[in-house]
KOLLO-401605 format. One record per residue: residue in three letters; x, y, z of N, C-alpha, C, CB in turn. Coordinates in steps of 0.1 Angstrom, whole numbers, padded with zeros to 4 digits, always signed. Each point is the difference from the previous one (the first is absolute). Glycine has a CB too. Layout:
N
ALAXYZXYZXYZXYZ
...
//
This chain:
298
UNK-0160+1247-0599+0014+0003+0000+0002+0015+0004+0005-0018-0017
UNK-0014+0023+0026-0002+0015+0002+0014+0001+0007-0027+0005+0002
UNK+0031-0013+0005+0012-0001+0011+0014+0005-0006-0012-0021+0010
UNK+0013+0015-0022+0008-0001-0008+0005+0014-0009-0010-0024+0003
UNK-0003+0029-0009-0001+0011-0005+0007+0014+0013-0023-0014-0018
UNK+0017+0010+0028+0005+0008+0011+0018+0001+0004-0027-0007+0010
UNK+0030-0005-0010+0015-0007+0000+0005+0013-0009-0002-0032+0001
UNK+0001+0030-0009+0009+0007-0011+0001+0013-0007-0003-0019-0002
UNK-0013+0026+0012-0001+0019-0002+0011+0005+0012-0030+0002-0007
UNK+0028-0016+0016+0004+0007+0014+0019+0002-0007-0021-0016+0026
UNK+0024+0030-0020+0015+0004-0001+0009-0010+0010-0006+0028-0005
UNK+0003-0029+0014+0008-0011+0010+0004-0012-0006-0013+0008+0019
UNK+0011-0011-0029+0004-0013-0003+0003+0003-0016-0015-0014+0021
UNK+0032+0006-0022+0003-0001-0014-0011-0006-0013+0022-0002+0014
UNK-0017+0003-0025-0008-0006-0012+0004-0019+0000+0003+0027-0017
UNK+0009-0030+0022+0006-0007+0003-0010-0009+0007+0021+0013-0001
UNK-0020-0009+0018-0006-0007+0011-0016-0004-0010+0014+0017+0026
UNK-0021-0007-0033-0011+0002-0003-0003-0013-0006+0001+0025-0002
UNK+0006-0025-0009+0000-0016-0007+0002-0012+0009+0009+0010-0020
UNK+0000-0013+0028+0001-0008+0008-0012-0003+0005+0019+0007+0002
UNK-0029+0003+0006-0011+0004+0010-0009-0015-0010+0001+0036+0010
UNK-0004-0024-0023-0008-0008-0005+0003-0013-0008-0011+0021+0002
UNK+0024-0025-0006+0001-0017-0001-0006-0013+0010+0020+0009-0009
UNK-0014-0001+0026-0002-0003+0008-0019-0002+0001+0028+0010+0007
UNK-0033+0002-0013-0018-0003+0003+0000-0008-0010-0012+0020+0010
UNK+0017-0023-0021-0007-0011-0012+0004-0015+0006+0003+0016-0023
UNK+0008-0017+0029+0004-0015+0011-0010+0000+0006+0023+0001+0006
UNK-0024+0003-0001-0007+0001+0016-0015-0006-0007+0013+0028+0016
UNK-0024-0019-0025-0007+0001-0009-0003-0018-0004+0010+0027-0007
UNK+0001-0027+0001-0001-0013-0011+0000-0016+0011+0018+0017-0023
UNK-0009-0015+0037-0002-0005+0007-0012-0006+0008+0018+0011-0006
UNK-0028+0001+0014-0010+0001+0004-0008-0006-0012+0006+0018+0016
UNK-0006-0016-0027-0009-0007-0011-0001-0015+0001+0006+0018-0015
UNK+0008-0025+0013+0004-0010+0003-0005-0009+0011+0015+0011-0011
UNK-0012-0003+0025-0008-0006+0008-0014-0004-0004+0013+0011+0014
UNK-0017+0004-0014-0015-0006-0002-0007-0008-0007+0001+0014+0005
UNK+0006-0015-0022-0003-0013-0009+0003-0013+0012+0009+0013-0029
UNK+0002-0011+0034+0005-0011+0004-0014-0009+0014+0031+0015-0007
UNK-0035-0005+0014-0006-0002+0007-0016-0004+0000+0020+0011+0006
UNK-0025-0005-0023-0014+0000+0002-0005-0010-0011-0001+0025+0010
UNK-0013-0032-0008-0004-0012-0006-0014+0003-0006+0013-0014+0016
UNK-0015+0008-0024-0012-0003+0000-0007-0014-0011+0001+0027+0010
UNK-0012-0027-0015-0010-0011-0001+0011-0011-0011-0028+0018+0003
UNK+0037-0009-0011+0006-0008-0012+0015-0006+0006-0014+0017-0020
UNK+0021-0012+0030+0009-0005+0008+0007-0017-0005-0015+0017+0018
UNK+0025-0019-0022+0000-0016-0003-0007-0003-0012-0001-0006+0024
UNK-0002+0012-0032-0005-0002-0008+0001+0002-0018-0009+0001+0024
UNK+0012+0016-0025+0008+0007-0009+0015-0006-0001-0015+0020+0005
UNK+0016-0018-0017+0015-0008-0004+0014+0010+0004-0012-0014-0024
UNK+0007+0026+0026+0011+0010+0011+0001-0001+0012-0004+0014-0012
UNK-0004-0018+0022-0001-0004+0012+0010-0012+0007-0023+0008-0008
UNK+0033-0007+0016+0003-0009+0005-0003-0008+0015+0012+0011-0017
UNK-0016-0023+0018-0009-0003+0009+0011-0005+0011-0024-0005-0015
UNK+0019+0005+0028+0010+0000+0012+0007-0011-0005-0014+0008+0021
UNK+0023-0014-0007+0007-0009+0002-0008-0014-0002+0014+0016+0014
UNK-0023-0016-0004-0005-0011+0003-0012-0007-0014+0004+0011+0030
UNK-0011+0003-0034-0007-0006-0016+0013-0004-0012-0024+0019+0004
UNK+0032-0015-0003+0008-0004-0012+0003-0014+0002+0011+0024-0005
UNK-0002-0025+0017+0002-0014+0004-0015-0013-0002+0021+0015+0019
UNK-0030-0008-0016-0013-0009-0002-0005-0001-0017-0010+0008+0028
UNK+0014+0002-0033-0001-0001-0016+0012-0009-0006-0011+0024-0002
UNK+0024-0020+0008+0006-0011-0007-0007-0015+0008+0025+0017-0006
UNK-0026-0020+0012-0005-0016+0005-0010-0003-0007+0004+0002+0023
UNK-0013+0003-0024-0011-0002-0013+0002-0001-0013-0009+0010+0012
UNK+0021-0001-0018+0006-0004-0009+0007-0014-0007-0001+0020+0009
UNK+0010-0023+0003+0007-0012+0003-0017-0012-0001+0028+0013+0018
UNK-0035-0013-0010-0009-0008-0003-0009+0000-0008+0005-0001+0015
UNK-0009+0014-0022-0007-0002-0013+0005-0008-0012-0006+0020+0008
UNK+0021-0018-0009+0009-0009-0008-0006-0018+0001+0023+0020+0005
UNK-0023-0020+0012-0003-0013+0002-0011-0010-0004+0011+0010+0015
UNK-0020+0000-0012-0020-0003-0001+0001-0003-0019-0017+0026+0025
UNK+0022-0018-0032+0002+0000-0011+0010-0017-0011-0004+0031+0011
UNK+0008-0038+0006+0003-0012+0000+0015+0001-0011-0029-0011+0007
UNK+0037+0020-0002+0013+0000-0006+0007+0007+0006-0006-0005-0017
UNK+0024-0002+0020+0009+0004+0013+0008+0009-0007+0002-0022+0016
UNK-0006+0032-0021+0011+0010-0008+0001+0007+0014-0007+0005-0029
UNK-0002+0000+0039+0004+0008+0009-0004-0012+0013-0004+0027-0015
UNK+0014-0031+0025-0001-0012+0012+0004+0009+0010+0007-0024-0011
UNK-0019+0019+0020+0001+0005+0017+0013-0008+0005-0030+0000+0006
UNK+0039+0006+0000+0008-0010+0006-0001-0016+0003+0003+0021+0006
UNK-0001-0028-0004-0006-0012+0003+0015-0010+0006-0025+0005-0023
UNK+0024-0014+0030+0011-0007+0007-0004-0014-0009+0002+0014+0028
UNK+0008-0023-0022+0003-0008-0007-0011-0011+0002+0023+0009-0001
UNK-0029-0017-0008-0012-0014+0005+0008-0011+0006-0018+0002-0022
UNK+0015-0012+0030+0001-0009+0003+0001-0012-0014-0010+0013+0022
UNK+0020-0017-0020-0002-0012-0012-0015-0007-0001+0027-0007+0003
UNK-0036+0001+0009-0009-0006+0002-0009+0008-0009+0007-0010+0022
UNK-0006+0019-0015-0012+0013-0005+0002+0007-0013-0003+0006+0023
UNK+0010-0010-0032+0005+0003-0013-0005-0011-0003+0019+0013-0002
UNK-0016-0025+0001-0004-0008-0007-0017-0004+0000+0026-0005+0004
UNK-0033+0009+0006-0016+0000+0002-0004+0012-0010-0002-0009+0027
UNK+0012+0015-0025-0003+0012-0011+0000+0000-0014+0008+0010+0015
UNK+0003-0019-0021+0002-0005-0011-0012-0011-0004+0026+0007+0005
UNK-0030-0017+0003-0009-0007-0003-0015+0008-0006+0015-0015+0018
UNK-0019+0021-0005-0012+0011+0000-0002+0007-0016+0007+0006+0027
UNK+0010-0001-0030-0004+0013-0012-0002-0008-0012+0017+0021+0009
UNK-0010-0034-0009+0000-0008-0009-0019-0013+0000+0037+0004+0004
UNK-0039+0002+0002-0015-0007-0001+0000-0016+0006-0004+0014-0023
UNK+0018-0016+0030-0001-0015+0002-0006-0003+0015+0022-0003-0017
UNK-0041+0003+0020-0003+0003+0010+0006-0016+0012-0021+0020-0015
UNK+0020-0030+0006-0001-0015+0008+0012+0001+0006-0014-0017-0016
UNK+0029+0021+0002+0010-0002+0012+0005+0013+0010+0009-0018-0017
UNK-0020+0034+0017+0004+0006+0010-0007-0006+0012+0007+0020-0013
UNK-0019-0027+0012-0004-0003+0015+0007-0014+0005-0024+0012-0005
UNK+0033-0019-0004+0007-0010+0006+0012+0004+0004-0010-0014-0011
UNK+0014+0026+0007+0012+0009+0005-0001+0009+0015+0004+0003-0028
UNK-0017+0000+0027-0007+0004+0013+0003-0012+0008-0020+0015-0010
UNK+0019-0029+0008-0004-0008+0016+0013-0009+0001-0030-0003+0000
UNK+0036+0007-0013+0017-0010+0003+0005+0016+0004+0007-0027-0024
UNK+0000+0042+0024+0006+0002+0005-0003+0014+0007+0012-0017-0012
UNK-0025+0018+0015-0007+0014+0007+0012+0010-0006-0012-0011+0027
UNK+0008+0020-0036+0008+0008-0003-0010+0012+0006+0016-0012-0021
UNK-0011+0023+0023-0006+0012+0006-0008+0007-0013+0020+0003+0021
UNK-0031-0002-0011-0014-0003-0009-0003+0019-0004-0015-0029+0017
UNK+0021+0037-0009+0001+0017+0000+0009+0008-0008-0004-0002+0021
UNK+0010-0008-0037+0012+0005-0004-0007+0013-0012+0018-0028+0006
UNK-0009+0033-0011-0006+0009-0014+0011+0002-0001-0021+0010-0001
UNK+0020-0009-0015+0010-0001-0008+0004+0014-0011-0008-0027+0004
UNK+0016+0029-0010+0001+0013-0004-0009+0002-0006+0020+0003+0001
UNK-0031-0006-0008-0014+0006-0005-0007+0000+0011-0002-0007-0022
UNK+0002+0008+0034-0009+0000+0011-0011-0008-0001+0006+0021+0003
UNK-0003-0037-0008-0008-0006-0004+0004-0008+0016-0003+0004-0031
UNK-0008-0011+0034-0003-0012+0015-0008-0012-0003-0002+0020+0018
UNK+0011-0028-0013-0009-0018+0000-0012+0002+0001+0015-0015+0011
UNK-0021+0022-0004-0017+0000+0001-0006+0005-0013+0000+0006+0024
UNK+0005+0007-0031-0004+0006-0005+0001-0007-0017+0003+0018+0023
UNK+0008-0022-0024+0000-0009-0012-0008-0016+0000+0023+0014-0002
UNK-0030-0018+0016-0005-0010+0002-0014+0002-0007+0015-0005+0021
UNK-0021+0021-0016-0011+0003-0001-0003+0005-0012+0001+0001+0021
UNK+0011-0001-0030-0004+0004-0017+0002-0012-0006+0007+0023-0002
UNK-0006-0038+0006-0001-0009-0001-0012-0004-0004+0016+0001+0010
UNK-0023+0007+0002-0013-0011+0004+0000-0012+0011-0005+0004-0023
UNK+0019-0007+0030+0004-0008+0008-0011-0002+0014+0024+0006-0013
UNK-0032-0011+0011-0008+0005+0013+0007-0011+0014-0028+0008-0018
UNK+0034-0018+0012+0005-0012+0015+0014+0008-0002-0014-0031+0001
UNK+0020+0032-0007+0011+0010+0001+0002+0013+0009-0001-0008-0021
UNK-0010+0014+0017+0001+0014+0008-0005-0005+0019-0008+0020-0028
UNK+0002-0026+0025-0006-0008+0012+0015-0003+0011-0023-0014-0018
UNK+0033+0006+0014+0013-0009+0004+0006+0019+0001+0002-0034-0016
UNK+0003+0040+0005+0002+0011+0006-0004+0007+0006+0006-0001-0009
UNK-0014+0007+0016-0006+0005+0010+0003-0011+0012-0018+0012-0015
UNK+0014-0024+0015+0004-0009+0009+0013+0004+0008-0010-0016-0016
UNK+0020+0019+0009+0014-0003+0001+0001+0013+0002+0007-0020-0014
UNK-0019+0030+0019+0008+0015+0002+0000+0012-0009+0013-0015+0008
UNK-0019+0012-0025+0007+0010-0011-0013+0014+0012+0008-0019-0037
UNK+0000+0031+0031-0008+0009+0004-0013+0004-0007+0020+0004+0007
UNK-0034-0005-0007-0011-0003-0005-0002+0013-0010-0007-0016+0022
UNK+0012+0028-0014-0001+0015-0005+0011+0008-0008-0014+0000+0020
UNK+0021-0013-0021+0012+0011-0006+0005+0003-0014+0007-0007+0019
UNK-0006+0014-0022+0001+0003-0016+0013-0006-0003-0014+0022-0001
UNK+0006-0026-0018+0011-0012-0006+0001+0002-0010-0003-0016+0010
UNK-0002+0011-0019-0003+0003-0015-0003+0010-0008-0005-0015+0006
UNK+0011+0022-0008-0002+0013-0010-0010+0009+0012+0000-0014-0032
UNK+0007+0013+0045-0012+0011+0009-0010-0005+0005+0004+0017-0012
UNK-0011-0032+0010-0011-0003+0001+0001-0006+0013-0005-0002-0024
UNK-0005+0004+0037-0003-0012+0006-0003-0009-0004-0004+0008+0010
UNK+0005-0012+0002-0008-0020+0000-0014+0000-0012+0004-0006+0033
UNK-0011+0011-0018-0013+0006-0003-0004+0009-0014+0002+0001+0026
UNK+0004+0009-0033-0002+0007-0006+0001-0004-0012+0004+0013+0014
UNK+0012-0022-0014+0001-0009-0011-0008-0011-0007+0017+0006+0009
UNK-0025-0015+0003-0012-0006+0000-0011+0007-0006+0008-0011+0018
UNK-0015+0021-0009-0007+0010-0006-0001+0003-0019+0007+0008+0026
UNK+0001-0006-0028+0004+0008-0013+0002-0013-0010+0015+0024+0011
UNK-0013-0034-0007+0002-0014-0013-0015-0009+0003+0032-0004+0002
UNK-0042+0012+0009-0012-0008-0002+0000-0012+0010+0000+0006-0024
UNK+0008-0009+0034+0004-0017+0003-0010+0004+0011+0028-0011-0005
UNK-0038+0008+0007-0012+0004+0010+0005-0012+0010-0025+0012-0016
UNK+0027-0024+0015+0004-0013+0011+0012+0011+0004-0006-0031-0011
UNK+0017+0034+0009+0008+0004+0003+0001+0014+0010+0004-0015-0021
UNK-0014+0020+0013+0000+0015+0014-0011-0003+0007+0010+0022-0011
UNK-0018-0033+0011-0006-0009+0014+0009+0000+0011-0011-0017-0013
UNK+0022+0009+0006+0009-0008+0009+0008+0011+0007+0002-0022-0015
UNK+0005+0029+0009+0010+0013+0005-0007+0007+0013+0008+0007-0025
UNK-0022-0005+0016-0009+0008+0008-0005-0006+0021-0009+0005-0032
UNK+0008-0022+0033+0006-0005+0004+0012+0000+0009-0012-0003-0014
UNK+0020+0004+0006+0015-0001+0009+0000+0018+0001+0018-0026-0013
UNK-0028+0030+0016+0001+0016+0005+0011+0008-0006-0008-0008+0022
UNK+0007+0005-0039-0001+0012-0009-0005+0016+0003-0004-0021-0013
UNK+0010+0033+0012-0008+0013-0002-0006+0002-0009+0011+0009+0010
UNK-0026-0007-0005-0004+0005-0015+0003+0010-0002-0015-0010-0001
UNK+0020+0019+0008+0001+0016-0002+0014+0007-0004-0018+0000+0017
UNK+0028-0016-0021+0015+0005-0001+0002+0000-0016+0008-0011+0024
UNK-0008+0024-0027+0005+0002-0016+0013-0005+0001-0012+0020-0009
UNK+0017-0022-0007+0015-0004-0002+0008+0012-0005-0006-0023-0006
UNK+0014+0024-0003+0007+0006-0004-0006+0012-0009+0013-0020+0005
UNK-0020+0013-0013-0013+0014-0004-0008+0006+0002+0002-0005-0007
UNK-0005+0001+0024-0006+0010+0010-0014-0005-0008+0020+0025+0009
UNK-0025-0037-0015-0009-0009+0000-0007-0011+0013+0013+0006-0021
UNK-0023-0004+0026-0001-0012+0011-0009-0012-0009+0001+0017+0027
UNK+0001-0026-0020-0006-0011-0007-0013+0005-0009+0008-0017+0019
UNK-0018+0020-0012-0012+0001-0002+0001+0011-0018-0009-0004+0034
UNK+0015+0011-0029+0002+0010-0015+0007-0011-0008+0005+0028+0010
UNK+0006-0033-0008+0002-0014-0009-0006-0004-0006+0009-0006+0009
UNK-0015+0001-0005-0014-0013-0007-0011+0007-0008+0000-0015+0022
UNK+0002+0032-0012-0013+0005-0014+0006+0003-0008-0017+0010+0008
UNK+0025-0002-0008+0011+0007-0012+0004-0017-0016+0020+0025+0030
UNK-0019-0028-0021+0002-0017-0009-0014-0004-0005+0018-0011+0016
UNK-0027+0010-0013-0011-0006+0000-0007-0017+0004+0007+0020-0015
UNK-0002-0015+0026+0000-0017+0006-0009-0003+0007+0019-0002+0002
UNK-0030-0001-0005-0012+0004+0008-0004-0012+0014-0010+0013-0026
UNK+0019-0030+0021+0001-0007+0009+0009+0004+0010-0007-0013-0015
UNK+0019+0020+0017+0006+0006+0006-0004+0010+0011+0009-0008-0018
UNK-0021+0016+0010-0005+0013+0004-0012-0008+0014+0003+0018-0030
UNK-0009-0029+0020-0007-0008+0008+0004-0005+0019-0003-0005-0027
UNK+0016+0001+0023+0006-0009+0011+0005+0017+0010+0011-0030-0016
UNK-0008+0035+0013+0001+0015+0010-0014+0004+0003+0023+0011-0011
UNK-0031-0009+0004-0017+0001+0006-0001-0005+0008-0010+0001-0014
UNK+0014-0013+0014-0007-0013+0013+0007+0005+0015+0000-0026-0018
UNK+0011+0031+0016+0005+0006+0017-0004+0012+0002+0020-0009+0000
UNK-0021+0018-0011-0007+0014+0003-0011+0008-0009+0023+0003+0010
UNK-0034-0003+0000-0016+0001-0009+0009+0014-0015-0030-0001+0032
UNK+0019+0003-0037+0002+0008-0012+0002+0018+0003-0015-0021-0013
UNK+0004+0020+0026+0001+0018-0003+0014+0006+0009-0031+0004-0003
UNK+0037-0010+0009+0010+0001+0007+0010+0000-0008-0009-0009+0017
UNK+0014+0005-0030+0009-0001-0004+0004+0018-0012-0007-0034+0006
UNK-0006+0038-0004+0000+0015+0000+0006+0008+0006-0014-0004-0005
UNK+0025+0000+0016+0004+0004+0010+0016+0000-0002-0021-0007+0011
UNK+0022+0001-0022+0020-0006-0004+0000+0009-0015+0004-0033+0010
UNK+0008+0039-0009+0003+0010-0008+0015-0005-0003-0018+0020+0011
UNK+0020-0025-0026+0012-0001-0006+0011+0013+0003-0014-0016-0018
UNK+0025+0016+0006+0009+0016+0004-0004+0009-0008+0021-0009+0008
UNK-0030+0006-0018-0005+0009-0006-0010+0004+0009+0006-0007-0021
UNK-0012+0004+0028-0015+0003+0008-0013-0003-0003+0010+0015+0005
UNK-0005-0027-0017-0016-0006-0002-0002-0010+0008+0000+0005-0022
UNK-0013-0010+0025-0006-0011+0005+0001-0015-0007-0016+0019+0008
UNK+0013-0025-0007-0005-0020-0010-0010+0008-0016-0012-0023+0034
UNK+0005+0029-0025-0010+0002-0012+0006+0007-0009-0019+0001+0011
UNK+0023+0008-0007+0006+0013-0009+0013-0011-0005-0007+0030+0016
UNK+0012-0038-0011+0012-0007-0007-0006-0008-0017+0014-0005+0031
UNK-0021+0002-0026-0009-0010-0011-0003+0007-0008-0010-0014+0010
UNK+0002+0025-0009-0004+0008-0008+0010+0007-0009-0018+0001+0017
UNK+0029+0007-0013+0012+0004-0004+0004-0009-0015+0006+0007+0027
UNK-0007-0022-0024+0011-0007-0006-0017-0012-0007+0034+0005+0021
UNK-0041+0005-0021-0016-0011-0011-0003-0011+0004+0006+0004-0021
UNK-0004-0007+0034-0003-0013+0005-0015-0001+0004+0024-0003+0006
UNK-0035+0007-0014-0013+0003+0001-0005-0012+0010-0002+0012-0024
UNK+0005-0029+0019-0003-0002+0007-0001-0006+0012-0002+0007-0015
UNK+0015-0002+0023+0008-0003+0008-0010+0018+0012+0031-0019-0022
UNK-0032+0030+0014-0011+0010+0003-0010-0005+0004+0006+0013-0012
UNK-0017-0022+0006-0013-0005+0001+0002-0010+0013-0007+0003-0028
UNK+0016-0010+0030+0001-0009+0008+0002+0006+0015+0008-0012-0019
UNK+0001+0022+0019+0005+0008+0014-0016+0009+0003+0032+0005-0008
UNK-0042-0001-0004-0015+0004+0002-0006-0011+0005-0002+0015-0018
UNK+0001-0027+0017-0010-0009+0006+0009-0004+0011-0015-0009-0020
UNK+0026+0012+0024+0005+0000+0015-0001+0007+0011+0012-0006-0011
UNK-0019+0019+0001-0009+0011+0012+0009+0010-0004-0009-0014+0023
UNK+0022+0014-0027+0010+0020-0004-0005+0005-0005+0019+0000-0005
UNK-0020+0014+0009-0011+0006+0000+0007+0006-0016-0012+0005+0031
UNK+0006-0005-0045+0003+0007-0010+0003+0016+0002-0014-0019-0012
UNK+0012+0025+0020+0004+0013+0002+0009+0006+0011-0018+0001-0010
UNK+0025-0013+0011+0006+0007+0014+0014+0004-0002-0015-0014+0015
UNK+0019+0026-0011+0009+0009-0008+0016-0005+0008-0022+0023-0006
UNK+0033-0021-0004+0012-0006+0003+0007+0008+0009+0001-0011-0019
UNK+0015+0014+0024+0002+0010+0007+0001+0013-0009+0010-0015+0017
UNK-0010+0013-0032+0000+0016-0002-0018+0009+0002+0026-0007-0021
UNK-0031-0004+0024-0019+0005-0003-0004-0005-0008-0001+0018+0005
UNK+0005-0027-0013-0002+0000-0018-0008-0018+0007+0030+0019-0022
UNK-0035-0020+0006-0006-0017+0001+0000-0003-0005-0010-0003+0007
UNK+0008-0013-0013-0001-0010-0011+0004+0006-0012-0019-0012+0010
UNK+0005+0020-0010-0002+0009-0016+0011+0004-0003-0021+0011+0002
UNK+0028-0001+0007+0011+0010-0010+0011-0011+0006-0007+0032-0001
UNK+0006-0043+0004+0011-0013-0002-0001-0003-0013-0001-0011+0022
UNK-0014+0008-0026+0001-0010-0012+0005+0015-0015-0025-0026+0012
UNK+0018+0038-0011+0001+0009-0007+0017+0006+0000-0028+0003+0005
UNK+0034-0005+0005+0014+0000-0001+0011-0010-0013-0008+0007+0028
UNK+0001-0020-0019+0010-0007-0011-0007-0006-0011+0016-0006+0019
UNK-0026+0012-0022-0009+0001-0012-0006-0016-0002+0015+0023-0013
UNK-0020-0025+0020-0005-0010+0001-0015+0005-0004+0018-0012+0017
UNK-0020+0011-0030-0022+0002+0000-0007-0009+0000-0001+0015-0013
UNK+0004-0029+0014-0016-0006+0005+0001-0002+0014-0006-0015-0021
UNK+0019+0017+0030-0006+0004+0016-0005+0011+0000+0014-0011+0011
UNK-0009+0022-0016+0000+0013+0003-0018+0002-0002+0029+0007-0008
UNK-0036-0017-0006-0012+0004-0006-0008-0010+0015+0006+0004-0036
UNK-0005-0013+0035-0005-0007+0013-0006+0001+0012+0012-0003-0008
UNK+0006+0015+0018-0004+0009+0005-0010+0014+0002+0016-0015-0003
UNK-0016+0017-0011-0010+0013+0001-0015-0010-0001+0018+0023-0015
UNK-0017-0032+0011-0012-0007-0005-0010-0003+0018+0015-0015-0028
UNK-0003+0012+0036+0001-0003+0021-0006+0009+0001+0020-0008+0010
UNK-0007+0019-0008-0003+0010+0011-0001+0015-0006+0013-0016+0017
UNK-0015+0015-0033-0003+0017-0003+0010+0003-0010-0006+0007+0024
UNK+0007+0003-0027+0007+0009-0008+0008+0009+0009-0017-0002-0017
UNK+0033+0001+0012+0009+0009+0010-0004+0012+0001+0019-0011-0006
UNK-0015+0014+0015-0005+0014+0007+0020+0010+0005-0033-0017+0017
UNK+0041+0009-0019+0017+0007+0003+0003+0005-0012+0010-0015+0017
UNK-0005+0027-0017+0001+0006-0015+0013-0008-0008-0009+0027+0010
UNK+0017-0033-0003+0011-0006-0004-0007-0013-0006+0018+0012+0018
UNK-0027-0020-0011-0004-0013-0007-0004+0007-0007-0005-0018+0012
UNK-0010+0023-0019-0006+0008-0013+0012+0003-0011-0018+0012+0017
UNK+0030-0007-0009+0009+0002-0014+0005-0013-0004+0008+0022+0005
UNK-0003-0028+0005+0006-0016-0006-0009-0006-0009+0011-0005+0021
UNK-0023+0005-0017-0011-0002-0006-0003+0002-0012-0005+0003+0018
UNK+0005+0010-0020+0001+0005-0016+0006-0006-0007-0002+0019+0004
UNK+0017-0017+0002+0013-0005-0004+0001-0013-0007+0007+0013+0019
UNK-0014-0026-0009-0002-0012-0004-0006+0002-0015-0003-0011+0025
UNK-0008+0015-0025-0012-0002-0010+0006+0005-0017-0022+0007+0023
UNK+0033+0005-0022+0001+0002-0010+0018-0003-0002-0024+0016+0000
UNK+0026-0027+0007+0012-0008-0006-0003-0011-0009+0011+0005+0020
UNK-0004-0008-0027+0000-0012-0014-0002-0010+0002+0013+0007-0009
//
């Protein structure tokens, strides 16, 4: 503020103007600041609870919002949604109500449109397939339902199968050219399903389309792998199984991390002991603490 100081020795200019000069440099000042907060970013961005995130992330947080309500399988918060078809209400009503014999006679007396969902984002396929309906889901598909589309509390076809064990069932999907690689609503894809569950017949019937060490290659939204999913959530041996499939026990997820500081995370110790028993003793300073961490909890 040498400027300033100069402003106001100088005789040419009132005491008056003087103050003015320098309100005018604290505007000016406070302004330029502004910008620059305004303009500059970095690693924590979106993230801190002072931070407000653009246009386009807020609008994508509320949508996630609205559908987290959903996955959670209750309409307190509903996606817009248009009105059903009487036909397709009433297949719906049958379906939710468990009455499989008369929705497939409702199916061939009055083809109701087989693509409907309903304000839980629930779909004829998808309630077919938490059935267990296996000639059911069959006739739907027949008739059109969309094979990939999310229904049930977020779940695919596929994922939903996956995760309840129905190994005939994600045969069949798999079949009618199911993705294996399409998570649902919890940014889950099948394959993490079935381990995170422990479904090892399940886990089985996805082996059979794609060998084992390949599947090291699919990364949930956390960034763990199959293995690391199992491991996470103690499904030891649902772990052992994806080992005699050829996954390689060390192969690291997208943060770098593996099995170990999966199973040492969600304190899982007889994978976690297992693992070291495989492939070693952790070597990441973060597993070693989790590690500790496990051993001297209650």
């Amino acid at each position: 503020m040498h400027w300033v100081a100069a402003i106001k020795e100088s005789s040419m200019w009132t005491s008056d103007v003087a103050r003015c000069v320098v309100a005018l440099g604290l505007v000016m000042a406070c302004g330029a600041a502004g910008a620059q907060a305004t303009g500059s970013s970095d690693a924590t961005d979106g993230v801190g609870p002072a931070r407000v995130p653009a246009e386009p992330l807020r609008v994508e947080h509320e949508r996630e919002h609205v559908f987290a309500d959903l996955a959670r399988g209750g309409p307190w918060r509903q996606a817009p949604r248009g009105s059903m078809a009487p036909a397709a209400q009433r297949l719906m009503d049958l379906l939710v109500a468990g009455q499989w014999l008369q929705a497939a006679a409702w199916l061939k007396e009055s083809d109701p449109p087989v693509d409907a969902r309903d304000a839980q984002g629930r779909t004829p396929l998808t309630l077919a397939v938490q059935g267990g309906q296996l000639n059911l889901v069959r006739e739907l598909i027949r008739r059109g339902a969309p094979v990939d589309a999310q229904g049930l509390q977020g779940f695919t076809p596929l994922g939903l199968a996956a995760y309840l064990g129905q190994d005939l069932m994600v045969r069949e999907l798999l079949r009618r050219g199911a993705d294996l690689d399409l998570p649902g609503l919890t940014g889950q894809p099948p394959m993490h399903l079935a381990c995170l569950a422990g479904q090892p017949r399940a886990v089985a019937a996805l082996l059979a389309v794609r060998p084992g060490p390949r599947w090291a290659a699919q990364f949930n939204k956390s960034g763990r792998h199959p293995l690391a999913e199992a491991a996470y959530h103690g499904q030891l041996a649902v772990v052992q199984q994806l080992e005699q499939a050829g996954f390689p026990l060390a192969a690291p997820d997208q943060h770098r991390l593996d099995a170990l500081h999966a199973a040492a995370l969600g304190r899982q110790a007889p994978v976690a002991r297992y693992l070291e028993a495989q492939v070693g003793p952790a070597t990441h300073a973060v597993t070693l603490i989790l590690i500790d961490q496990m051993a001297l909890a209650p």
